[in-house]
N, CA, C, O and CB atoms as a CASP TS submission, in Angstrom:
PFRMAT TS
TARGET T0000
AUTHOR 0000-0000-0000
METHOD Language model
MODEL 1
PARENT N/A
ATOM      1  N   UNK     1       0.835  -1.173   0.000  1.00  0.00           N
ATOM      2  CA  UNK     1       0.000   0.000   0.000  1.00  0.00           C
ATOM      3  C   UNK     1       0.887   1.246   0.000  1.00  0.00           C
ATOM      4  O   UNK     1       1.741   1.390   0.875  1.00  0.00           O
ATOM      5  CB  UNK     1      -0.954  -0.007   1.213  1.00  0.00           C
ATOM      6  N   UNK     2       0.661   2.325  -1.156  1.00  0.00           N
ATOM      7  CA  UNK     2       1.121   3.260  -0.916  1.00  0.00           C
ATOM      8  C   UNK     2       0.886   4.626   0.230  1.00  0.00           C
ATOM      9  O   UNK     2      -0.198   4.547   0.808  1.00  0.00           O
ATOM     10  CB  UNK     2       1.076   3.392  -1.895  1.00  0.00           C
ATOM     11  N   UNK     3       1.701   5.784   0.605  1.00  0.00           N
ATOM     12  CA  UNK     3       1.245   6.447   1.255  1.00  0.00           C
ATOM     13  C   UNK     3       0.812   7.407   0.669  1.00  0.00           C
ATOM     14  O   UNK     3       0.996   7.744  -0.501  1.00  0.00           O
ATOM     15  CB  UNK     3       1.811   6.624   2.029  1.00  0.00           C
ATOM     16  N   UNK     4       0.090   7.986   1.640  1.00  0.00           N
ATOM     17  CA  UNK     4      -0.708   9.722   0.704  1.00  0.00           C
ATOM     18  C   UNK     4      -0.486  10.399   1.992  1.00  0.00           C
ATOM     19  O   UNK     4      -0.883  10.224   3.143  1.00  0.00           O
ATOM     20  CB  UNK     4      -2.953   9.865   0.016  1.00  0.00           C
ATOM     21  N   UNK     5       0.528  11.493   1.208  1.00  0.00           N
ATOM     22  CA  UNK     5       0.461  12.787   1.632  1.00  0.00           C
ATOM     23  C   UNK     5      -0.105  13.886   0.983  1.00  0.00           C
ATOM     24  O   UNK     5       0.067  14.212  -0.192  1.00  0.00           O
ATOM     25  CB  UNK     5       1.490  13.094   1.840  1.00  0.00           C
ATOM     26  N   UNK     6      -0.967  14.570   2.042  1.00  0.00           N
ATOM     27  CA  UNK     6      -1.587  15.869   1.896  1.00  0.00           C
ATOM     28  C   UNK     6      -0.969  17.311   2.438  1.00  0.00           C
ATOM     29  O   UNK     6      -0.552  17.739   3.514  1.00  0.00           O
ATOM     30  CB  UNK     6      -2.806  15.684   2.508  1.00  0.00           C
ATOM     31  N   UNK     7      -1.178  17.925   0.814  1.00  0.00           N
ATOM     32  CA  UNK     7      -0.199  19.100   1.322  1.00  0.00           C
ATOM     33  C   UNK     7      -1.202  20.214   1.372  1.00  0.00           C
ATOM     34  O   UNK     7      -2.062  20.559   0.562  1.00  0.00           O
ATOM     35  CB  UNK     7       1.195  19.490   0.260  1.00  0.00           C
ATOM     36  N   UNK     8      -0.824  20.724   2.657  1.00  0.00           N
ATOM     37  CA  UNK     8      -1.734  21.622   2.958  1.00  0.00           C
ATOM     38  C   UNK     8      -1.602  23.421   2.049  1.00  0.00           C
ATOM     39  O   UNK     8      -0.903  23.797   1.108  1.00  0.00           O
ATOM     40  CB  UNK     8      -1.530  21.618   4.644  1.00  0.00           C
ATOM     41  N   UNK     9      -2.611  24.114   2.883  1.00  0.00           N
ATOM     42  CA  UNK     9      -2.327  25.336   2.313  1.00  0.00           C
ATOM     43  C   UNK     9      -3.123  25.730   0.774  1.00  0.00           C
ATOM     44  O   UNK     9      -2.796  26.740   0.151  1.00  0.00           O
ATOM     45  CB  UNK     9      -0.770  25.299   2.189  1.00  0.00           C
ATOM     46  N   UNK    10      -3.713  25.210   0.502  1.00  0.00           N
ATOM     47  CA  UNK    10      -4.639  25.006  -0.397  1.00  0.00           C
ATOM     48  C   UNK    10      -5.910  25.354  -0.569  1.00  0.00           C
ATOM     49  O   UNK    10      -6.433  25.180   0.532  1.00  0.00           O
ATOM     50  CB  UNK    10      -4.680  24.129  -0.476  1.00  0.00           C
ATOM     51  N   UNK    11      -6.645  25.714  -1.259  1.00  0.00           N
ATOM     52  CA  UNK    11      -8.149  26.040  -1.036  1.00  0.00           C
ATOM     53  C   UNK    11      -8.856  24.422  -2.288  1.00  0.00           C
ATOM     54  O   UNK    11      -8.239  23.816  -3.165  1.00  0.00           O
ATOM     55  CB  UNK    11      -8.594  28.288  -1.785  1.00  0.00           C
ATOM     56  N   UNK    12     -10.324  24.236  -1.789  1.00  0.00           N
ATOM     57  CA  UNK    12     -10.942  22.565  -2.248  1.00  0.00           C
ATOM     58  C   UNK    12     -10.635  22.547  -3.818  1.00  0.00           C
ATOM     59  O   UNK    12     -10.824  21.513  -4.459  1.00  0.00           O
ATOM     60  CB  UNK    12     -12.983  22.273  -1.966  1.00  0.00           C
ATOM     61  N   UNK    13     -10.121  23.804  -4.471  1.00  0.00           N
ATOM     62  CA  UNK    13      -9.812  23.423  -5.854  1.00  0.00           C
ATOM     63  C   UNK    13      -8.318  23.777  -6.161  1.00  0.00           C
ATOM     64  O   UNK    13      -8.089  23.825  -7.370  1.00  0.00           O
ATOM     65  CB  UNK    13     -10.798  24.164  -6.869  1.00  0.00           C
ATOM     66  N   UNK    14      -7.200  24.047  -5.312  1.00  0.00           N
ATOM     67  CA  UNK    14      -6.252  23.611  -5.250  1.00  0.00           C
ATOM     68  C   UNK    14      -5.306  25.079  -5.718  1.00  0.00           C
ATOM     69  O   UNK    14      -4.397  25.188  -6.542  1.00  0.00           O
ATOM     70  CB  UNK    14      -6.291  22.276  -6.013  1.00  0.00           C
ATOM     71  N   UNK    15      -5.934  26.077  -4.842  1.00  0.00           N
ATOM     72  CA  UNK    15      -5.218  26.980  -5.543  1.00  0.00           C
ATOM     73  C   UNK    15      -5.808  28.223  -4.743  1.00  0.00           C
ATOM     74  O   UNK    15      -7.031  28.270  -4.617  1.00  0.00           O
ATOM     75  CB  UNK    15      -5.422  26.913  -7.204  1.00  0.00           C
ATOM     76  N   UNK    16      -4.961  29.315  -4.148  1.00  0.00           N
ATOM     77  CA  UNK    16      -4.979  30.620  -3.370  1.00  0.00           C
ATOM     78  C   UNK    16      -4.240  31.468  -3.761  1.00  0.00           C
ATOM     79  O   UNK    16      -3.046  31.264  -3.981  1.00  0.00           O
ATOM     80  CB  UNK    16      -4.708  30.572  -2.145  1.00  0.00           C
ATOM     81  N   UNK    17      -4.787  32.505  -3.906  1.00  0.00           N
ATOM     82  CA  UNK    17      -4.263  34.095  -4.817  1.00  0.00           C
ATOM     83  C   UNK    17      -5.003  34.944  -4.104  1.00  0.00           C
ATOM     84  O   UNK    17      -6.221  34.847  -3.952  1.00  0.00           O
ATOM     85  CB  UNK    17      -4.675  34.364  -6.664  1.00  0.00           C
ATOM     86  N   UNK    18      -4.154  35.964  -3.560  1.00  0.00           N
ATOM     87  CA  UNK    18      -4.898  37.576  -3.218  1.00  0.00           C
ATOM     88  C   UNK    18      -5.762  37.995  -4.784  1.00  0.00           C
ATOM     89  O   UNK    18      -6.058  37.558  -5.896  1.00  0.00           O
ATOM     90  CB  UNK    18      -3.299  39.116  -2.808  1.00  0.00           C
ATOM     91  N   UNK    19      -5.855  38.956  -4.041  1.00  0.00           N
ATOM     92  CA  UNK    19      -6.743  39.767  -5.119  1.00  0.00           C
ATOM     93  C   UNK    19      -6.149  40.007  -6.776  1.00  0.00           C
ATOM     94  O   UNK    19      -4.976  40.313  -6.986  1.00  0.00           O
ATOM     95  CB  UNK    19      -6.936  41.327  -4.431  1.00  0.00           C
ATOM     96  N   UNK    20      -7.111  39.823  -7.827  1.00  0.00           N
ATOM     97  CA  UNK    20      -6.128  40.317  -8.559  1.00  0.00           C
ATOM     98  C   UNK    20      -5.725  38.395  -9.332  1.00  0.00           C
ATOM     99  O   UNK    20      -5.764  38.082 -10.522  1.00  0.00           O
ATOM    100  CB  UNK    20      -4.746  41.366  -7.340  1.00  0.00           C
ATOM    101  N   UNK    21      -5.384  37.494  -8.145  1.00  0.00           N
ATOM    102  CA  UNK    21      -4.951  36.183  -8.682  1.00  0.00           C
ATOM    103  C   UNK    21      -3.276  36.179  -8.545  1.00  0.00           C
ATOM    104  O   UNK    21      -2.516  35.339  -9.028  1.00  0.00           O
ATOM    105  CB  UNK    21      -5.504  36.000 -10.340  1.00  0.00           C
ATOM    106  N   UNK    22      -3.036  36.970  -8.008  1.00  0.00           N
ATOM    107  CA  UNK    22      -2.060  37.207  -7.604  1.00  0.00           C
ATOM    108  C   UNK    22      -1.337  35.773  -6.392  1.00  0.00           C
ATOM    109  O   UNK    22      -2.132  35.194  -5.651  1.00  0.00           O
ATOM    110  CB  UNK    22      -2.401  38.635  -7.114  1.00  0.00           C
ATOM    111  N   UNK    23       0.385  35.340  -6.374  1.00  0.00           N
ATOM    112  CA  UNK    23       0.125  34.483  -5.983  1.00  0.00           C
ATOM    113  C   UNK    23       1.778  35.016  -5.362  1.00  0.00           C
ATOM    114  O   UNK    23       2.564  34.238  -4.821  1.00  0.00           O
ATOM    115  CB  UNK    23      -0.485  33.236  -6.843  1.00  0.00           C
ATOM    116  N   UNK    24       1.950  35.963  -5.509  1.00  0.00           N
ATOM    117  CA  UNK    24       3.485  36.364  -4.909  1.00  0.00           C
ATOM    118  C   UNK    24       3.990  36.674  -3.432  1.00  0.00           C
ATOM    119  O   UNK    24       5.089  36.963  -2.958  1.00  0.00           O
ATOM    120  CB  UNK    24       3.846  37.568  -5.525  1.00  0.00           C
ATOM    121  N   UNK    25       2.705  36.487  -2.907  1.00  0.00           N
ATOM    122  CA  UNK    25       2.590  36.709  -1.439  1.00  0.00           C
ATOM    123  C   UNK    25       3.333  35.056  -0.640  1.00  0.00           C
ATOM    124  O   UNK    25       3.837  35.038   0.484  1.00  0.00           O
ATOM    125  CB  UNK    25       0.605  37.040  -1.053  1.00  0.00           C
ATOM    126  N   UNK    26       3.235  34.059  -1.386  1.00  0.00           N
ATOM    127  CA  UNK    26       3.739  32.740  -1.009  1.00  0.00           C
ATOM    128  C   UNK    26       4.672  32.153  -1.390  1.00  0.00           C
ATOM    129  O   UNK    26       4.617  30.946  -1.626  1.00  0.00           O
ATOM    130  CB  UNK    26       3.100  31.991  -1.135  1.00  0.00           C
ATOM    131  N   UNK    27       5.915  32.979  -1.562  1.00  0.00           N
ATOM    132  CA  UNK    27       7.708  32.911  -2.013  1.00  0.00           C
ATOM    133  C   UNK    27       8.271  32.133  -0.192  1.00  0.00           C
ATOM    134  O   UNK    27       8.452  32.604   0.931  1.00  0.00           O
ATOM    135  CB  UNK    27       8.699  35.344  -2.464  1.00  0.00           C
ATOM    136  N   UNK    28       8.379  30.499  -0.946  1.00  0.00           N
ATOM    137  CA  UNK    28       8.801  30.092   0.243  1.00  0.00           C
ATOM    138  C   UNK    28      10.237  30.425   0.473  1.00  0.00           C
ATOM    139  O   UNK    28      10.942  30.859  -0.438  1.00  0.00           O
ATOM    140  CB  UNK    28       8.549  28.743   0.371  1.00  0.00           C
ATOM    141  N   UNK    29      10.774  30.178   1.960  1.00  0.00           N
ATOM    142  CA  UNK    29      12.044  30.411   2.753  1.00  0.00           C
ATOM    143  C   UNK    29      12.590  29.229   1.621  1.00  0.00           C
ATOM    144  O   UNK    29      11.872  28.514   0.922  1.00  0.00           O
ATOM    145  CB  UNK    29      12.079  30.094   4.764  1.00  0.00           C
ATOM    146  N   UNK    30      14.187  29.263   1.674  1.00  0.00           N
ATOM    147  CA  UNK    30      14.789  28.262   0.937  1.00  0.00           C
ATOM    148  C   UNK    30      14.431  26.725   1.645  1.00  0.00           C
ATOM    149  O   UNK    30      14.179  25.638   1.125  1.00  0.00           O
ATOM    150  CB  UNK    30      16.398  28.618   0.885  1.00  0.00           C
ATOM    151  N   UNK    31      14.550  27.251   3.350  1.00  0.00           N
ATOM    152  CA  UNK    31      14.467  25.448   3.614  1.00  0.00           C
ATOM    153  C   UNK    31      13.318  24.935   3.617  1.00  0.00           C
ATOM    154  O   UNK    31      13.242  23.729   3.382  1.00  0.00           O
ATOM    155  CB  UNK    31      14.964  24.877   4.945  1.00  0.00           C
ATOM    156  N   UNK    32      12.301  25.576   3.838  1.00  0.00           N
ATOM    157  CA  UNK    32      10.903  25.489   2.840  1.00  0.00           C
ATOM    158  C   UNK    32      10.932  24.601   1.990  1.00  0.00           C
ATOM    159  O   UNK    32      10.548  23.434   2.054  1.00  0.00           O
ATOM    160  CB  UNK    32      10.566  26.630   2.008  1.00  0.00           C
ATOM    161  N   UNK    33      11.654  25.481   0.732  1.00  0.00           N
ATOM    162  CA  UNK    33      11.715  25.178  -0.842  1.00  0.00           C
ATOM    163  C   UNK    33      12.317  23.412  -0.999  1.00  0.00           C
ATOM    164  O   UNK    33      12.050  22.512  -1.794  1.00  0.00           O
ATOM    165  CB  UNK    33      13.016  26.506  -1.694  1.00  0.00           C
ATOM    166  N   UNK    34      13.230  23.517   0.194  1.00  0.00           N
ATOM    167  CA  UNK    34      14.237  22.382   0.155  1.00  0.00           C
ATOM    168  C   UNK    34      13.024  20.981   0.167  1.00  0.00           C
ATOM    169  O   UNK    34      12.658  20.126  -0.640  1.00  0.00           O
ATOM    170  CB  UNK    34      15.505  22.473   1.750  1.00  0.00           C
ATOM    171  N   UNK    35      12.633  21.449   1.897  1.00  0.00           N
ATOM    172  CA  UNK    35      11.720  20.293   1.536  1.00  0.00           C
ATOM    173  C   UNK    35      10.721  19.784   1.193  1.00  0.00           C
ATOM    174  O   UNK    35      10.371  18.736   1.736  1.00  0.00           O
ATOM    175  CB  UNK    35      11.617  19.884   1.920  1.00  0.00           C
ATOM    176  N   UNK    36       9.886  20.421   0.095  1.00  0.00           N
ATOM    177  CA  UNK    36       9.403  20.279  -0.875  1.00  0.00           C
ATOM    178  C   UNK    36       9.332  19.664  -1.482  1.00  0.00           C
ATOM    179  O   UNK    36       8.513  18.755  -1.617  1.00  0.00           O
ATOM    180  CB  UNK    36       9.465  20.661  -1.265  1.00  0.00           C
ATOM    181  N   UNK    37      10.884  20.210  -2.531  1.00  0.00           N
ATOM    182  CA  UNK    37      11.066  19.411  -3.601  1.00  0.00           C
ATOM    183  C   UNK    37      11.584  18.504  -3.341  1.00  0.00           C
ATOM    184  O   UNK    37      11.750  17.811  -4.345  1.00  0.00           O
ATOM    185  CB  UNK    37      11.575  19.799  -4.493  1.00  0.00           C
ATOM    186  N   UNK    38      12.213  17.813  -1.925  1.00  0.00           N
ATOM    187  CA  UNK    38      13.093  16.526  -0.984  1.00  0.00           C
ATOM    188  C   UNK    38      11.118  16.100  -1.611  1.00  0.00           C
ATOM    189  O   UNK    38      10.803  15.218  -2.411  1.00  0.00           O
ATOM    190  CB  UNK    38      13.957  16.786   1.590  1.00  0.00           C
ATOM    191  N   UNK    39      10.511  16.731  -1.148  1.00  0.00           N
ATOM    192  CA  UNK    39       8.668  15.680  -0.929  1.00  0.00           C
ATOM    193  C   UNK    39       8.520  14.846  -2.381  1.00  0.00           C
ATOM    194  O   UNK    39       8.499  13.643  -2.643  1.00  0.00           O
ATOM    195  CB  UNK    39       6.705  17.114  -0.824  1.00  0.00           C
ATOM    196  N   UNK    40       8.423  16.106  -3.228  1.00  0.00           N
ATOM    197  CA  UNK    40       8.473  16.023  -4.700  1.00  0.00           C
ATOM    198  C   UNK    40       8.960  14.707  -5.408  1.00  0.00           C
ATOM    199  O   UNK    40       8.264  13.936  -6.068  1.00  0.00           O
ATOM    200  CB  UNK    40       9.333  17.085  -5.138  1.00  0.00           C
ATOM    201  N   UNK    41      10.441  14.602  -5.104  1.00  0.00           N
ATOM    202  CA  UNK    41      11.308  13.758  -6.136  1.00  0.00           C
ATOM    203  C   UNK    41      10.789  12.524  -5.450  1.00  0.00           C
ATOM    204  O   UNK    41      11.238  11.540  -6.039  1.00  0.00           O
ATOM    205  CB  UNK    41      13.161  13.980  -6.214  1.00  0.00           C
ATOM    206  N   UNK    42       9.993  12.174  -4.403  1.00  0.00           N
ATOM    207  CA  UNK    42      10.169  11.113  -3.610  1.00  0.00           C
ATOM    208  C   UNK    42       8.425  10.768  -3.768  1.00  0.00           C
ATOM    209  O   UNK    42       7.808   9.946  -3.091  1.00  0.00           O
ATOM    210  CB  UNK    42      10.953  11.486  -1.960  1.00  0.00           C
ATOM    211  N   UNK    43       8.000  11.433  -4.593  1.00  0.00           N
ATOM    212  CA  UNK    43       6.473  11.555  -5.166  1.00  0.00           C
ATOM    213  C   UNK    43       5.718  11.021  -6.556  1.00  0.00           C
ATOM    214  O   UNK    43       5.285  11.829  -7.378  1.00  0.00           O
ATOM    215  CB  UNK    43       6.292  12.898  -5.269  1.00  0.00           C
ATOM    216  N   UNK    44       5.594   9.463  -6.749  1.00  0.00           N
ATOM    217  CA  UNK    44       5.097   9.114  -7.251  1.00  0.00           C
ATOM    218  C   UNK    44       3.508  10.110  -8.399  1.00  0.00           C
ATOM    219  O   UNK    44       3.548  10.447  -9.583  1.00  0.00           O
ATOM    220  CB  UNK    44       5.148   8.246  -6.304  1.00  0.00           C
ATOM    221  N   UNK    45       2.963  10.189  -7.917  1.00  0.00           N
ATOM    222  CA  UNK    45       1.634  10.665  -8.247  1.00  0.00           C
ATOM    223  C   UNK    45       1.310  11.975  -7.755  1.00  0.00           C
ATOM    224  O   UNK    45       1.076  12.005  -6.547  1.00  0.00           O
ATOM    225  CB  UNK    45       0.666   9.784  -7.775  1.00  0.00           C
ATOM    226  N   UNK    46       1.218  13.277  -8.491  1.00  0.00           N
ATOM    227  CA  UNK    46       0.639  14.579  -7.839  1.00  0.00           C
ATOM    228  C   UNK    46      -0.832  15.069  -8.295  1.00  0.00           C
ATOM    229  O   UNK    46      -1.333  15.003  -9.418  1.00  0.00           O
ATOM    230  CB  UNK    46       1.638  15.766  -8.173  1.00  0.00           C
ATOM    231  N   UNK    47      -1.195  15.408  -7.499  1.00  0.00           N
ATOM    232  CA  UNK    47      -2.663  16.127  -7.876  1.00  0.00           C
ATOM    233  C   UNK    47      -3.042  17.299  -7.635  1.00  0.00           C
ATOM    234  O   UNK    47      -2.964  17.754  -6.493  1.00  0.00           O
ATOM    235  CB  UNK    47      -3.651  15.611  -7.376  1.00  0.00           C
ATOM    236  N   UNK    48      -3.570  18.076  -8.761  1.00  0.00           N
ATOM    237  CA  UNK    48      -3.318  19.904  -8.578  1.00  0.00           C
ATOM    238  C   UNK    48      -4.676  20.630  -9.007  1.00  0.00           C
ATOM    239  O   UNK    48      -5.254  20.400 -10.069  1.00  0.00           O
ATOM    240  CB  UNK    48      -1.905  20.630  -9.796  1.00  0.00           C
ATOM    241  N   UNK    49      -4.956  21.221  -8.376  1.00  0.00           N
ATOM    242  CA  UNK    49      -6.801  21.717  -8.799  1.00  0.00           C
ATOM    243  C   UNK    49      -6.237  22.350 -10.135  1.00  0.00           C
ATOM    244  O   UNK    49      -5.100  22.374 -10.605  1.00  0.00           O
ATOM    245  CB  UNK    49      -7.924  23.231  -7.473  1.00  0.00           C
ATOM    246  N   UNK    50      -7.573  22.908 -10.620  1.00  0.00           N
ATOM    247  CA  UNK    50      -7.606  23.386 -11.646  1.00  0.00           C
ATOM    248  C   UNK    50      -6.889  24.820 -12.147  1.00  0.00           C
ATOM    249  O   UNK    50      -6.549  25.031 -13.311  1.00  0.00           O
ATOM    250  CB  UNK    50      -8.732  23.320 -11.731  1.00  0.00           C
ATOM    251  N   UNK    51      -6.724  25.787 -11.005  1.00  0.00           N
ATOM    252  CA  UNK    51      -6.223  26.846 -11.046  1.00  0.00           C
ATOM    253  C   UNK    51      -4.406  26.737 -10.701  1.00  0.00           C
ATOM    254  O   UNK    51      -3.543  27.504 -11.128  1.00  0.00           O
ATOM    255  CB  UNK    51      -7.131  27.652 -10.103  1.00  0.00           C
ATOM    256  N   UNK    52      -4.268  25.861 -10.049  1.00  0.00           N
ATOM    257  CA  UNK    52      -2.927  25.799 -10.124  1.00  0.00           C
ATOM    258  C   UNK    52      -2.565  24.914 -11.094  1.00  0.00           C
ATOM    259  O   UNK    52      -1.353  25.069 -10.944  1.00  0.00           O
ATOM    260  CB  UNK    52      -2.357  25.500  -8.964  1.00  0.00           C
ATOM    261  N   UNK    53      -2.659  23.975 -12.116  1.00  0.00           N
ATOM    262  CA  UNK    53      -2.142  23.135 -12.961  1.00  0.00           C
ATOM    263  C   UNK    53      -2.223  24.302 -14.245  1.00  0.00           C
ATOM    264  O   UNK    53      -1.576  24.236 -15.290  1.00  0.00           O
ATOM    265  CB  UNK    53      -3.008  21.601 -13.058  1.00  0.00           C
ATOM    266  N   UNK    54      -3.113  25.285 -13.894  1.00  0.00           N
ATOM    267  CA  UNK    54      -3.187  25.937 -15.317  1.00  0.00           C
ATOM    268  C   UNK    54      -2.312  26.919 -15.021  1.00  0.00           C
ATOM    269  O   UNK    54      -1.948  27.416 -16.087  1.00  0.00           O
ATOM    270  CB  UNK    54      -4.628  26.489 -15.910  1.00  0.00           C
ATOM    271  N   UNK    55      -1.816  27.424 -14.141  1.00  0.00           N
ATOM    272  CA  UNK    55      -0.653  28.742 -13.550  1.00  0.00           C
ATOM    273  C   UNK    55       0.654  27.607 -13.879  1.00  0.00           C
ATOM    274  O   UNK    55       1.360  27.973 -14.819  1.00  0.00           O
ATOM    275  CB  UNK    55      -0.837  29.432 -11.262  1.00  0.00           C
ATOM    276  N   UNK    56       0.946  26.660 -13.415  1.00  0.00           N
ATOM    277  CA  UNK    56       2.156  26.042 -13.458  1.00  0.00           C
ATOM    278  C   UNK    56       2.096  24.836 -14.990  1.00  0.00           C
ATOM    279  O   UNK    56       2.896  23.906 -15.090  1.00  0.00           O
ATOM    280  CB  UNK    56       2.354  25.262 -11.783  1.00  0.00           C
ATOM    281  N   UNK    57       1.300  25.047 -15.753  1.00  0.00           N
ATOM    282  CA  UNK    57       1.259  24.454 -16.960  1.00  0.00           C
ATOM    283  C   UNK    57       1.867  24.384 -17.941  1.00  0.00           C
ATOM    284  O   UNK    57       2.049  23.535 -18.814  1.00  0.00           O
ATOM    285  CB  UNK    57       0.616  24.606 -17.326  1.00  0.00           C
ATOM    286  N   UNK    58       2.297  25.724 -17.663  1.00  0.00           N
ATOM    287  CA  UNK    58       3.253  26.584 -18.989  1.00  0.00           C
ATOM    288  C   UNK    58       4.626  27.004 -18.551  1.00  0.00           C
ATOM    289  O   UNK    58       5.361  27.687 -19.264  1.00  0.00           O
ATOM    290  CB  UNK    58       2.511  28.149 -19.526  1.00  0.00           C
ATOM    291  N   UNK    59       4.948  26.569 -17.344  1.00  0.00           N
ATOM    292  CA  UNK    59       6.343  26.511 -16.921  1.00  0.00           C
ATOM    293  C   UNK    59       6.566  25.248 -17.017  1.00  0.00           C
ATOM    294  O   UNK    59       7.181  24.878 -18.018  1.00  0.00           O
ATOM    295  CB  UNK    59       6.700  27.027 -15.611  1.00  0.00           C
ATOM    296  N   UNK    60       6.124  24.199 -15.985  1.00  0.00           N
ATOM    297  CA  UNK    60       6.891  22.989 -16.473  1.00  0.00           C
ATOM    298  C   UNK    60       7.626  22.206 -17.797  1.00  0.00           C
ATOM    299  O   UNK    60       8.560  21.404 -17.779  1.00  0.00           O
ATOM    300  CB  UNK    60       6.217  22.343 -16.204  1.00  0.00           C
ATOM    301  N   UNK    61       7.035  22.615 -18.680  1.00  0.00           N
ATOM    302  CA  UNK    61       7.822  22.332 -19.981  1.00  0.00           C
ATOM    303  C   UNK    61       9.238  22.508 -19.856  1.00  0.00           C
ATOM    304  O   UNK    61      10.079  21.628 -20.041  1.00  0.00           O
ATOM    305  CB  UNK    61       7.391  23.207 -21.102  1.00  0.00           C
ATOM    306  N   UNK    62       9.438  23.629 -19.550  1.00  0.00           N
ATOM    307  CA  UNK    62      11.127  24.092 -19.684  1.00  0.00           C
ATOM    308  C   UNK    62      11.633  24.359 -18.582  1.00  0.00           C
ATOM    309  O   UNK    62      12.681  25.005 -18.611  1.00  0.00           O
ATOM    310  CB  UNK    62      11.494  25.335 -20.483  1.00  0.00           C
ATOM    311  N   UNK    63      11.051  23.947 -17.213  1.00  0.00           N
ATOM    312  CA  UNK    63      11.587  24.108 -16.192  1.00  0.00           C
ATOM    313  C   UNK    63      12.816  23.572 -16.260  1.00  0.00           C
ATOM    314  O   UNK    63      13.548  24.467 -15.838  1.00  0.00           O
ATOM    315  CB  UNK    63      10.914  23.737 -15.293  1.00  0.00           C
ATOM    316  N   UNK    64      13.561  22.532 -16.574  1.00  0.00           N
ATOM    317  CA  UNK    64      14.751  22.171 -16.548  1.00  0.00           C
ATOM    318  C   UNK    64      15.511  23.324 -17.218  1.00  0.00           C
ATOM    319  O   UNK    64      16.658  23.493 -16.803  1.00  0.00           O
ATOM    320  CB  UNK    64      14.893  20.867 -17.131  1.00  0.00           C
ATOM    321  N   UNK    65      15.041  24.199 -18.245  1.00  0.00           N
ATOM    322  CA  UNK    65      16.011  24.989 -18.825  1.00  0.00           C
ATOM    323  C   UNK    65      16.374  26.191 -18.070  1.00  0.00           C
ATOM    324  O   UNK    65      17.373  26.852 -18.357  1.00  0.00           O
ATOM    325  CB  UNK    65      15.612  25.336 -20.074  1.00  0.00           C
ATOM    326  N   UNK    66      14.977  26.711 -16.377  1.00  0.00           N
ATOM    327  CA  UNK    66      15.447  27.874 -16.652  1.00  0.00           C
ATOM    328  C   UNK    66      15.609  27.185 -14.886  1.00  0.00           C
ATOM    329  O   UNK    66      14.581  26.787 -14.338  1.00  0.00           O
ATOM    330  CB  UNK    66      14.539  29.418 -17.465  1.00  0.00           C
ATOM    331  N   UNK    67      16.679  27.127 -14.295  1.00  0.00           N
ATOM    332  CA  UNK    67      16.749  26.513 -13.307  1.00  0.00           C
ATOM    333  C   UNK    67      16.532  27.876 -12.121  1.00  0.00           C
ATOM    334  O   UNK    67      16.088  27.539 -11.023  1.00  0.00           O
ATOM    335  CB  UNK    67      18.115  25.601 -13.366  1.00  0.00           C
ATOM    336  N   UNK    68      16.742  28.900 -12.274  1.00  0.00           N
ATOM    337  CA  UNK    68      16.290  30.086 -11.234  1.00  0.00           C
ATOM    338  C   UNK    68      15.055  29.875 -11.199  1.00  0.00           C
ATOM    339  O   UNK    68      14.327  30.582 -10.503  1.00  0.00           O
ATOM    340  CB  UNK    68      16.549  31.612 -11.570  1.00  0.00           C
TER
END
Protein backbone atom coordinates (compact mmCIF):
# COMPACT_ATOMS: atom_id res chain seq x y z
CA UNK A 1 0.00 0.00 0.00
CA UNK A 2 1.12 3.26 -0.92
CA UNK A 3 1.25 6.45 1.26
CA UNK A 4 -0.71 9.72 0.70
CA UNK A 5 0.46 12.79 1.63
CA UNK A 6 -1.59 15.87 1.90
CA UNK A 7 -0.20 19.10 1.32
CA UNK A 8 -1.73 21.62 2.96
CA UNK A 9 -2.33 25.34 2.31
CA UNK A 10 -4.64 25.01 -0.40
CA UNK A 11 -8.15 26.04 -1.04
CA UNK A 12 -10.94 22.57 -2.25
CA UNK A 13 -9.81 23.42 -5.85
CA UNK A 14 -6.25 23.61 -5.25
CA UNK A 15 -5.22 26.98 -5.54
CA UNK A 16 -4.98 30.62 -3.37
CA UNK A 17 -4.26 34.09 -4.82
CA UNK A 18 -4.90 37.58 -3.22
CA UNK A 19 -6.74 39.77 -5.12
CA UNK A 20 -6.13 40.32 -8.56
CA UNK A 21 -4.95 36.18 -8.68
CA UNK A 22 -2.06 37.21 -7.60
CA UNK A 23 0.12 34.48 -5.98
CA UNK A 24 3.48 36.36 -4.91
CA UNK A 25 2.59 36.71 -1.44
CA UNK A 26 3.74 32.74 -1.01
CA UNK A 27 7.71 32.91 -2.01
CA UNK A 28 8.80 30.09 0.24
CA UNK A 29 12.04 30.41 2.75
CA UNK A 30 14.79 28.26 0.94
CA UNK A 31 14.47 25.45 3.61
CA UNK A 32 10.90 25.49 2.84
CA UNK A 33 11.72 25.18 -0.84
CA UNK A 34 14.24 22.38 0.15
CA UNK A 35 11.72 20.29 1.54
CA UNK A 36 9.40 20.28 -0.88
CA UNK A 37 11.07 19.41 -3.60
CA UNK A 38 13.09 16.53 -0.98
CA UNK A 39 8.67 15.68 -0.93
CA UNK A 40 8.47 16.02 -4.70
CA UNK A 41 11.31 13.76 -6.14
CA UNK A 42 10.17 11.11 -3.61
CA UNK A 43 6.47 11.56 -5.17
CA UNK A 44 5.10 9.11 -7.25
CA UNK A 45 1.63 10.67 -8.25
CA UNK A 46 0.64 14.58 -7.84
CA UNK A 47 -2.66 16.13 -7.88
CA UNK A 48 -3.32 19.90 -8.58
CA UNK A 49 -6.80 21.72 -8.80
CA UNK A 50 -7.61 23.39 -11.65
CA UNK A 51 -6.22 26.85 -11.05
CA UNK A 52 -2.93 25.80 -10.12
CA UNK A 53 -2.14 23.13 -12.96
CA UNK A 54 -3.19 25.94 -15.32
CA UNK A 55 -0.65 28.74 -13.55
CA UNK A 56 2.16 26.04 -13.46
CA UNK A 57 1.26 24.45 -16.96
CA UNK A 58 3.25 26.58 -18.99
CA UNK A 59 6.34 26.51 -16.92
CA UNK A 60 6.89 22.99 -16.47
CA UNK A 61 7.82 22.33 -19.98
CA UNK A 62 11.13 24.09 -19.68
CA UNK A 63 11.59 24.11 -16.19
CA UNK A 64 14.75 22.17 -16.55
CA UNK A 65 16.01 24.99 -18.82
CA UNK A 66 15.45 27.87 -16.65
CA UNK A 67 16.75 26.51 -13.31
CA UNK A 68 16.29 30.09 -11.23
Amino acid sequence: MRKLIYGMNLTLDGYIAAPGDDIGWSVPSDEMFQFWSDQLQATDLSLYGRKLWQTMGSYWPTADQQPN
